[in-house]
Structures are given as structure tokens and as C-alpha cells.
C-alpha beads as a LAMMPS data file, in Angstrom:
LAMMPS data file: protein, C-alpha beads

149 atoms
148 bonds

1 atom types
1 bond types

-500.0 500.0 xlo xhi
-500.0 500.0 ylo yhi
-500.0 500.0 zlo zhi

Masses

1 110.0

Atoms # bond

1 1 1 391.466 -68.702 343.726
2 1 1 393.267 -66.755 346.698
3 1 1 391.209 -68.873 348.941
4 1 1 392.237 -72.471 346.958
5 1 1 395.915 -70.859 347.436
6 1 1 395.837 -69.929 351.299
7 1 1 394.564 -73.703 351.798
8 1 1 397.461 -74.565 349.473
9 1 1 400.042 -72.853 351.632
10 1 1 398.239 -74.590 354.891
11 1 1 398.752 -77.815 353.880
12 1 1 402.351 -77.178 353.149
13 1 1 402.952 -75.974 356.684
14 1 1 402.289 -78.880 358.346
15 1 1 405.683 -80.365 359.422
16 1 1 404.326 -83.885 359.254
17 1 1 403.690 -83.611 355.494
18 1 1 407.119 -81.739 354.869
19 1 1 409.826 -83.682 353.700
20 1 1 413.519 -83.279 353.664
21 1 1 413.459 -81.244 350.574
22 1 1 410.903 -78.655 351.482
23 1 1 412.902 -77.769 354.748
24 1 1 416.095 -77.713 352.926
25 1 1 414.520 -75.173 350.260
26 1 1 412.941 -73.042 352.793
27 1 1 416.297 -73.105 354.598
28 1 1 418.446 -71.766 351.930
29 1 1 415.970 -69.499 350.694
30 1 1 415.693 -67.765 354.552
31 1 1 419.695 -67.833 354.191
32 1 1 419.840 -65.806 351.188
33 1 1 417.131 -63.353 352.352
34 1 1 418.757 -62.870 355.266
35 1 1 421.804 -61.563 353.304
36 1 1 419.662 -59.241 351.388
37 1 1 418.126 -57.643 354.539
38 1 1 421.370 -57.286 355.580
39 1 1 422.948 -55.689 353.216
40 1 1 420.159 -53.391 352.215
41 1 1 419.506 -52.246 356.183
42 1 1 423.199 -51.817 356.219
43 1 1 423.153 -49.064 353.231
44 1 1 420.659 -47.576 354.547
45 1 1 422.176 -47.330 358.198
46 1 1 423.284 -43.658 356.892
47 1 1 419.798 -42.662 356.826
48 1 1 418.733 -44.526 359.739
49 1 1 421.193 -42.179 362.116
50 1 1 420.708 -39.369 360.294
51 1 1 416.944 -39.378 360.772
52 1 1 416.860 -41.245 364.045
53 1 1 414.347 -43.427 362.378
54 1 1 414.424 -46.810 361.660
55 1 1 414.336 -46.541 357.645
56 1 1 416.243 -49.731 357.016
57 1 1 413.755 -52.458 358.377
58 1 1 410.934 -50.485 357.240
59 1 1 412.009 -50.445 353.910
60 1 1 412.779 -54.282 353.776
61 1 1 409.442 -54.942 355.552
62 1 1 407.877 -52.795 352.405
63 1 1 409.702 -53.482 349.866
64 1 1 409.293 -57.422 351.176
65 1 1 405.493 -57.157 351.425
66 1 1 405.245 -55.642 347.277
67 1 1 407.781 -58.467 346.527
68 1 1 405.347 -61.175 348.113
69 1 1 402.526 -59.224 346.417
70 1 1 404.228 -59.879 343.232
71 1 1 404.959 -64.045 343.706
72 1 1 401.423 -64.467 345.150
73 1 1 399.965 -63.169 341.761
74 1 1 402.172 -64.726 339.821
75 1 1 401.978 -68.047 341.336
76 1 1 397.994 -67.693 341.437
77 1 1 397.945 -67.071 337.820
78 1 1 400.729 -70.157 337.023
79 1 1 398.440 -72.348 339.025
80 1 1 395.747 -71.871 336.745
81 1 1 397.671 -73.521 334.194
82 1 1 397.761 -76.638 335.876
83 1 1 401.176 -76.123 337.353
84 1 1 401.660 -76.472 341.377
85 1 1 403.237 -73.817 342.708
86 1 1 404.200 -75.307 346.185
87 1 1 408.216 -75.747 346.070
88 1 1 408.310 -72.074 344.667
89 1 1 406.196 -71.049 347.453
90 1 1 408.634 -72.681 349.792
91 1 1 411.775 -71.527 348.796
92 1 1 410.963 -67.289 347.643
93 1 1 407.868 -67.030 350.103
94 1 1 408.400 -69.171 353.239
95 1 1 412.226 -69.018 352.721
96 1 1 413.706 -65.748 350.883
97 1 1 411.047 -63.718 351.697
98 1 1 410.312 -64.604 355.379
99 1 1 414.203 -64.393 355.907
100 1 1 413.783 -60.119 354.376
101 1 1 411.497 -59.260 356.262
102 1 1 411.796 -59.166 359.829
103 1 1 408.438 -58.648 362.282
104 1 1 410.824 -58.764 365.308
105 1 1 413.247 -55.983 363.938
106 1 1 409.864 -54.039 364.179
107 1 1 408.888 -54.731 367.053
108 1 1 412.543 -54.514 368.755
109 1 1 412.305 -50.677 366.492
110 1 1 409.158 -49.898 368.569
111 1 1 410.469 -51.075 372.392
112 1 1 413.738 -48.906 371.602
113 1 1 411.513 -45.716 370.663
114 1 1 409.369 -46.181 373.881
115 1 1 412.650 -46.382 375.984
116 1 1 413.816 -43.573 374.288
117 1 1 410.317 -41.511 374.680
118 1 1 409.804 -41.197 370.934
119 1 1 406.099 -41.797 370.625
120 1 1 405.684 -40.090 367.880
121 1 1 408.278 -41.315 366.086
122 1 1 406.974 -45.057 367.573
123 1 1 402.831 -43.818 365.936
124 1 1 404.531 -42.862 362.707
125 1 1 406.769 -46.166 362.388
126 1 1 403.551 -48.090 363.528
127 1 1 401.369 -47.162 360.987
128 1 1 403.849 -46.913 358.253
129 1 1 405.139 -50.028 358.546
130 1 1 401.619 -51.770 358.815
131 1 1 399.728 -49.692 356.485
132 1 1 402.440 -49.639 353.389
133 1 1 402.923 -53.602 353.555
134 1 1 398.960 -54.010 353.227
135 1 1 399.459 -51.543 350.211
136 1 1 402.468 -52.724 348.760
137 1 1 401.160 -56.790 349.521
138 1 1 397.991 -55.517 347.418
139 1 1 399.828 -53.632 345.312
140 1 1 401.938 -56.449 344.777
141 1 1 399.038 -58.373 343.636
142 1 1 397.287 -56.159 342.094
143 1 1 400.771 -55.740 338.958
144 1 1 400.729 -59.598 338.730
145 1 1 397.153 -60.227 338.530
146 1 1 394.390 -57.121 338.227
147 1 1 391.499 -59.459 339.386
148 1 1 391.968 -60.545 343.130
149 1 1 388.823 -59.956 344.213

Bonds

1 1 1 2
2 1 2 3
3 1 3 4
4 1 4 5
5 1 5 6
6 1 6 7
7 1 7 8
8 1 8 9
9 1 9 10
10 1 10 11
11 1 11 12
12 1 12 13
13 1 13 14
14 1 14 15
15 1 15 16
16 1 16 17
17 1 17 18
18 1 18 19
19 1 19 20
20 1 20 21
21 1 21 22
22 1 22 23
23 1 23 24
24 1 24 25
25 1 25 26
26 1 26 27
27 1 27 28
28 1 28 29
29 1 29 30
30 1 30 31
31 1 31 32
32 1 32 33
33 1 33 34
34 1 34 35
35 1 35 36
36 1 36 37
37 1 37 38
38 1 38 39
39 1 39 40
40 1 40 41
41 1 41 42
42 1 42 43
43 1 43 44
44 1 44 45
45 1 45 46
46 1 46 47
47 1 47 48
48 1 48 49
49 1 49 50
50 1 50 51
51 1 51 52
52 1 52 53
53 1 53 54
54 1 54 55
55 1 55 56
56 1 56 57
57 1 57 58
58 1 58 59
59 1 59 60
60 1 60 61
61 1 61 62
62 1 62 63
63 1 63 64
64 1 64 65
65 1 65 66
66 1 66 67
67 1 67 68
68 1 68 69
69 1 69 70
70 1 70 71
71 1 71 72
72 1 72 73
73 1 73 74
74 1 74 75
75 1 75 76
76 1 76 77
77 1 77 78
78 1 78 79
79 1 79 80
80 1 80 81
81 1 81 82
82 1 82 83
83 1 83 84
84 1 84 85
85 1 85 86
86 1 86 87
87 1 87 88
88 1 88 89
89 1 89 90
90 1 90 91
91 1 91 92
92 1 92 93
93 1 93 94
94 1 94 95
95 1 95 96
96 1 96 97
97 1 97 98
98 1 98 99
99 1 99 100
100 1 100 101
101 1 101 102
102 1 102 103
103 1 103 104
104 1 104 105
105 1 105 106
106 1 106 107
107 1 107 108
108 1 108 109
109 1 109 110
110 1 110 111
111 1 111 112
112 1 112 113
113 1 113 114
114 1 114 115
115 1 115 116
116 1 116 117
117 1 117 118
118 1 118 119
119 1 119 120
120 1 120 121
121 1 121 122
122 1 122 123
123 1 123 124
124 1 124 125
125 1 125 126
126 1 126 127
127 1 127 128
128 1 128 129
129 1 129 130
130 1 130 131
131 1 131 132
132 1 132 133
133 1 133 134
134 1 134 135
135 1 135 136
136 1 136 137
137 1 137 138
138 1 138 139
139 1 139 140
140 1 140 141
141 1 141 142
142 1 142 143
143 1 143 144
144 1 144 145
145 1 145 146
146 1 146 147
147 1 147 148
148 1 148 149
């Protein structure tokens, strides 16, 4: 089924197939994450200074991956049912959800803690960042649908 979905999701990539609609839902989908991951990194910009530590973007990036989790499970058990699942896709995963999270906050995060020396703080960041999305992505999964595998 996660296989049938990923081939779903392919399709829907391709630009030539994409019309109007599909680029306007992505569109205000990314606009409305991107408010979210604002306004979440910017309460959190306390704790961010405080700890020297980039806890704003790696919260969004974590709390992003569980919430992606959570509509690939649910969409993989609506499509079951008959139901296609490729305009909801669009606008929460492609669109809300890819304007959260941020990969290049992360990797901006990483360049400033090499300039700045922090390697350890850079390791930490690394793998907490990549190895709580997996988990939270799984885990994600894993609430909206116990059999993935």
C-alpha cells in the first residue's frame, strides 16, 4: 500500500500533469505553513538564545515529520476505501507541511555552528534533527495505521 501511495505522490509531481488547481492548493497550503513555522520558531526564540541551540526549527522539523506521519496513515487507510487522496496530499503534505518544515533552516543552523566552532552542538543538532523526524514520520504512521510494514 505505501508503495501504491509513493507512486501516487510521483505521478502528482509531474508539472505536466498538474493543473491550475493543484498549484493553487499547494500554494496556499505552503502559505499557511509558513505562518505556522513562523510563529511557533518565533515562541520559541526564548529558548533558542537561551540555549544557544537552534530549538525552534528543530522542533517544527519534528513536530512536521509526526504530523506527515499522521496524514500518510490516514490517507493510506482512506484510500482503501476507494477514495483518492491526491488533492489532500497536495494541499497538507506538498503545501502546509512542506511550507513547516524547513531543510534549509537546518542546514543554514549547521553552517552558523561551524562558523561559530560549535561542533558539538552542530553532531547533536545533526542527529537530532535526522533521527527524531524518522521516529516521529514512523511514529506518525505507526498512530494512524499499526500495519505499515
Amino acid at each position: 500500500m505505501l508503495q501504491r501511495l509513493v507512486k501516487r505522490r510521483k505521478m502528482r509531481y509531474e508539472w505536466g500533469m498538474m493543473g491550475g488547481i493543484a498549484v493553487g492548493m499547494i500554494a496556499a497550503g505552503g502559505a499557511i505553513g509558513t505562518m505556522l513555522r513562523a510563529m511557533l520558531v518565533g515562541r520559541l526564540l526564548p529558548f533558542t538564545a537561551t540555549l544557544n541551540f537552534p530549538v525552534g526549527i528543530l522542533t517544527v522539523n519534528i513536530l512536521g515529520s509526526f504530523t506527515m506521519g499522521v496524514l500518510v496513515g490516514i490517507l493510506m487507510r482512506v484510500s482503501e476505501g476507494g477514495y483518492s487522496q491526491g488533492t489532500l496530499y497536495l494541499f497538507f503534505g506538498a503545501g502546509v507541511l512542506g511550507g513547516f518544515t524547513t531543510f534549509s533552516a537546518f542546514a543554514l543552523d549547521i553552517v552558523f555552528m561551524i562558523q561559530k566552532g560549535q561542533y558539538q552542538h552542530m553532531a547533536l543538532y545533526i542527529v537530532l534533527s535526522v533521527g527524531l523526524s524518522v521516529a516521529a514520520v514512523l511514529g506518525g504512521m505507526l498512530l494512524t495505521r499499526p500495519k505499515i510494514f
